[in-house]
N, C-alpha and C positions, 0 to 999 in steps of 0.2 A: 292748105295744100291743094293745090291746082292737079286735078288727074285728068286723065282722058277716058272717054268714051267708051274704049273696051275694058275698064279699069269698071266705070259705073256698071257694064254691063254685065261683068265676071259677078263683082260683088251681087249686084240683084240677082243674080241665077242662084248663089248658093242662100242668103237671106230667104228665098220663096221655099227653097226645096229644105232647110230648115225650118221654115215654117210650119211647114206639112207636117213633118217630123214629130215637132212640137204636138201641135194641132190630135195626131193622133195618137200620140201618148197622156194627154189630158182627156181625150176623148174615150180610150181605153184604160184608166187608171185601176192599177191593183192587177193587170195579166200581166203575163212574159211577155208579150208583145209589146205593151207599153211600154216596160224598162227598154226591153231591145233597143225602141226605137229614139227614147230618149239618151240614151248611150250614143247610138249612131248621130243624134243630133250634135251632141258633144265632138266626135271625133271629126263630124262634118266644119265645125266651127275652127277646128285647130286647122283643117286643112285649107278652108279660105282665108286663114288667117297667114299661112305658108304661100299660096298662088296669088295673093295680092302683095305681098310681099316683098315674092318673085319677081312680079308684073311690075311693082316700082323699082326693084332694081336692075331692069331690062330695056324699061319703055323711055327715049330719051323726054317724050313727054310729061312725063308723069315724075321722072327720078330727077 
């Protein structure tokens, strides 16, 4: 599948700020902070998965 540019760029913004996510719930393992964050990374995942979605169904490039 051929996307465009702001397509690559949506996704890599949300993959890095997952990351982090991640990053600090393995880093914090065992507080409430951890879980939080690994939940947030979760819900983060469902919502790039909604905005690229979107993005293919908008973008005559990409759809």
């Amino acid at each position: 599948m051929k996307t465009c540019q702001q397509f690559a760029s949506l996704r890599h913004e949300y993959e890095r700020e997952i990351g982090f996510m991640r990053a600090h719930s393995e880093l914090h393992a065992g507080t409430p902070a951890a879980k939080s964050s690994a939940t947030q990374a979760k819900s983060t995942k469902a919502r790039m998965a909604r905005a690229l979605s979107g993005h293919v169904g908008r973008c005559p490039e990409c759809g």
